[in-house]
TORKOL-4160 file (C-alpha; in steps of 0.2 Angstrom, whole numbers, padded with zeros to 4 digits, m for minus):
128
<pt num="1" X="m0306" Y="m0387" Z="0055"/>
<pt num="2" X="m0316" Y="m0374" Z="0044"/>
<pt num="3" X="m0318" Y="m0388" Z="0029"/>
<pt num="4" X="m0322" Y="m0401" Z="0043"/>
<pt num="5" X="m0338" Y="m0391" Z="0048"/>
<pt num="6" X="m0344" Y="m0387" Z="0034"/>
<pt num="7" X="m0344" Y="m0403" Z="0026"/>
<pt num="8" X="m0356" Y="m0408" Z="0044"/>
<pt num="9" X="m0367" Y="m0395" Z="0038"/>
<pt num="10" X="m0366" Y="m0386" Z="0053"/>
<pt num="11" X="m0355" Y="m0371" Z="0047"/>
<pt num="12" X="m0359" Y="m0353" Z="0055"/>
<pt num="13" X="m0349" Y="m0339" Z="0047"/>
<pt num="14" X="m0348" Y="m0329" Z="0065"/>
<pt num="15" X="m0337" Y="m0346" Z="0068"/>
<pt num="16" X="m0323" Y="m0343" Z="0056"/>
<pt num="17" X="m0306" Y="m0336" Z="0062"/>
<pt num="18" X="m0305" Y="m0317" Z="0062"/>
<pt num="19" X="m0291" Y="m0316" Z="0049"/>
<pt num="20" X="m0303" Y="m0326" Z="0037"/>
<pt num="21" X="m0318" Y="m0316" Z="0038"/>
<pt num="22" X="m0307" Y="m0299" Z="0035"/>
<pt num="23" X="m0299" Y="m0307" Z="0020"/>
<pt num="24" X="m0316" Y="m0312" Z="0012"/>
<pt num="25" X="m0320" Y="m0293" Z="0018"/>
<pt num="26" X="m0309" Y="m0286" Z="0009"/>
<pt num="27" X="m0307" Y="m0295" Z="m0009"/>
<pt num="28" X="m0322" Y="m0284" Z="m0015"/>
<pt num="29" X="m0312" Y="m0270" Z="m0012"/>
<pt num="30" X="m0297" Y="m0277" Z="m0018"/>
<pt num="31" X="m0304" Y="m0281" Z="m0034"/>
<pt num="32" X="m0312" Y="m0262" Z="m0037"/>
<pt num="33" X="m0298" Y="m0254" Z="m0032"/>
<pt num="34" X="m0289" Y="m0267" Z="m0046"/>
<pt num="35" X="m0302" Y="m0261" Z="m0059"/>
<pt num="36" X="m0301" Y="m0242" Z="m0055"/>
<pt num="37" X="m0281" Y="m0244" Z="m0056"/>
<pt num="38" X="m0285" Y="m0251" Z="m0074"/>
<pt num="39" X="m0299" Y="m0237" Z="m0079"/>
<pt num="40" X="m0285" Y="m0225" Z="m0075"/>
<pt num="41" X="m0269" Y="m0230" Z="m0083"/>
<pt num="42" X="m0282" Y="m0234" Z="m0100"/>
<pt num="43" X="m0287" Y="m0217" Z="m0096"/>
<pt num="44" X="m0268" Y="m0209" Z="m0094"/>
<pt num="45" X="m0262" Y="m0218" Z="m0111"/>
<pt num="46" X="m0277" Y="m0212" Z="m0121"/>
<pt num="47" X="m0272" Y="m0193" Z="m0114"/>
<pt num="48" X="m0254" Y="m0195" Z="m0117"/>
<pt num="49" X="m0260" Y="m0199" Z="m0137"/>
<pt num="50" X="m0267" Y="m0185" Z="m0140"/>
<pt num="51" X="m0254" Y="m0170" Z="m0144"/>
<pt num="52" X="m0259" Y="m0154" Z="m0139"/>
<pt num="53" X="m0264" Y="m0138" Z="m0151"/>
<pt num="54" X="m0249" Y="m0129" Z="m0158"/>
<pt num="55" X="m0256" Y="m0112" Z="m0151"/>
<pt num="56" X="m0250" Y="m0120" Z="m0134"/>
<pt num="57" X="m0234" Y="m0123" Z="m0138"/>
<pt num="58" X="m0232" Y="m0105" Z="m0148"/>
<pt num="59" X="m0242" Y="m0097" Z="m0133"/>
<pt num="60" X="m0228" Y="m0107" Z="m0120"/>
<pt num="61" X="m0212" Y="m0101" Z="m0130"/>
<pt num="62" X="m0219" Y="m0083" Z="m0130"/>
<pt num="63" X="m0221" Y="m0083" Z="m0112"/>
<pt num="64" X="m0203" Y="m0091" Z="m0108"/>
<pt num="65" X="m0196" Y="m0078" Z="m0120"/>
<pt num="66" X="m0208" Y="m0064" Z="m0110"/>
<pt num="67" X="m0201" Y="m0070" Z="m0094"/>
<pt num="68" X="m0183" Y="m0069" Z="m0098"/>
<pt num="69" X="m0183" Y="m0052" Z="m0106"/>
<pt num="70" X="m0190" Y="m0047" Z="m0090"/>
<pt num="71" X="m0178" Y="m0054" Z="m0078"/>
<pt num="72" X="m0165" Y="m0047" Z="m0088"/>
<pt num="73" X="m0171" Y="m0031" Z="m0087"/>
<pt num="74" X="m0175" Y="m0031" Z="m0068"/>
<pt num="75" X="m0156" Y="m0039" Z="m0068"/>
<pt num="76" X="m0150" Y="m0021" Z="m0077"/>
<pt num="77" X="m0159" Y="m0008" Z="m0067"/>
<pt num="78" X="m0164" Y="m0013" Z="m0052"/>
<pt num="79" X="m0148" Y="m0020" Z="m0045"/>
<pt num="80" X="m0133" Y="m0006" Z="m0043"/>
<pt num="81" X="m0116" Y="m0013" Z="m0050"/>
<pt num="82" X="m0110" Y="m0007" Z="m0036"/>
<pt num="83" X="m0121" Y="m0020" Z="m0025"/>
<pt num="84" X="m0115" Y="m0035" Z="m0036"/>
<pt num="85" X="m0099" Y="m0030" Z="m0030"/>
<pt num="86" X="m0098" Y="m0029" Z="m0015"/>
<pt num="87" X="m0106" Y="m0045" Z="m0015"/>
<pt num="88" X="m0095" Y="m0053" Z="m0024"/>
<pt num="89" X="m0081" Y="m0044" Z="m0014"/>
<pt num="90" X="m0087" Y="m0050" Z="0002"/>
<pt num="91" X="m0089" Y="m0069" Z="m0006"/>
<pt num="92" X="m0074" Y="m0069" Z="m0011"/>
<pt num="93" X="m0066" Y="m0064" Z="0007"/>
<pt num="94" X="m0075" Y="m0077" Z="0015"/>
<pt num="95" X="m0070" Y="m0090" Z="0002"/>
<pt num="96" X="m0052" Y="m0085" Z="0006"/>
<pt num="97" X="m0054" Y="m0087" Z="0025"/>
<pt num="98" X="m0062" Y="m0104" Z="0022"/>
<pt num="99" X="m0047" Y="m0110" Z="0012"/>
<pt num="100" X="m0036" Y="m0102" Z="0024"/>
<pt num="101" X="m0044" Y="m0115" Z="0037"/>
<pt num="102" X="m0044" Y="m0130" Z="0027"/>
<pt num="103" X="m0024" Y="m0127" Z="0024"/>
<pt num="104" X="m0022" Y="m0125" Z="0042"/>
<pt num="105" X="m0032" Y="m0140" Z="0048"/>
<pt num="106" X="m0022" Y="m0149" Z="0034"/>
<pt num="107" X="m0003" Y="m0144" Z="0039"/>
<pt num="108" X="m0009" Y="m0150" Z="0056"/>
<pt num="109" X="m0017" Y="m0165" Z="0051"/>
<pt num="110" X="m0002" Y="m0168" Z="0042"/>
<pt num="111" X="0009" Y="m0164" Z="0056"/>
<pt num="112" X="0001" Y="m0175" Z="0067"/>
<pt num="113" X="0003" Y="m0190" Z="0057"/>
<pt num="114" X="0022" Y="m0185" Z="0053"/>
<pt num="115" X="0025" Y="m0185" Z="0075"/>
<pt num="116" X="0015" Y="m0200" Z="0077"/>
<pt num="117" X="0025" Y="m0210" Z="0064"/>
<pt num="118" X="0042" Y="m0205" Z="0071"/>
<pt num="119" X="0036" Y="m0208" Z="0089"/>
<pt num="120" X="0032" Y="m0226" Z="0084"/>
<pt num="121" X="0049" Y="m0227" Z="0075"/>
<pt num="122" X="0040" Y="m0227" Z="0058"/>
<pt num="123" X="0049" Y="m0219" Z="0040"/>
<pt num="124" X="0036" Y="m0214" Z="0028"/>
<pt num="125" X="0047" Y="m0228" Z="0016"/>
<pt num="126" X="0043" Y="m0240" Z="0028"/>
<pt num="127" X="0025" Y="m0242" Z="0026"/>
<pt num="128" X="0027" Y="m0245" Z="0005"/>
């Protein structure tokens, strides 16, 4: 119908379909946004090329080595031994009580499925 019209000549652009108007609206932007993608991966590689100075990379392995002598040193005097542990006392008392309930619900899970078999008249050879 559109091709129609304008081949009569009598074609106004308020006449086409809404759908076609926003897709003639927005291929402009299509094609920037398109070019600006390119600018920047161009952009991105030519960055990633270049190496950095070596004072960088001596100035980052002095600060990581700065930074670890220091949590070490706030790991030795700011924490009692006696702290470390209890924690590690109490951790480990509650780890037990965990596995305490894990053997439990096992056994009864167990349990259940050994009543539940004889109650249907199954052996445990049966279901090989």
């Amino acid at each position: 119908m559109v091709f129609k019209k304008a081949k009569e000549g009598r074609m106004n652009p308020l006449d086409l379909e809404p759908q076609t108007l926003a897709t003639v609206a927005q291929a402009p932007i299509l094609v920037l946004l398109a070019w600006m993608l390119r600018g920047l991966r161009r952009g991105a590689d030519e960055r990633c090329g270049e190496e950095a100075p070596r004072a960088d990379y001596d100035a980052l392995a002095r600060t990581r080595d700065e930074l670890a002598a220091f949590k070490l040193e706030v790991a030795r005097t700011y924490v009692p031994l006696s702290l470390i542990r209890d924690v590690d006392q109490r951790l480990s008392r509650q780890l037990l009580r965990i596995e305490e309930k894990l053997d439990a619900a096992t056994r009864a899970a167990t349990a259940a499925a050994a009543l539940q078999s004889a109650q249907r008249g199954w052996r445990s050879e049966d279901r090989s």
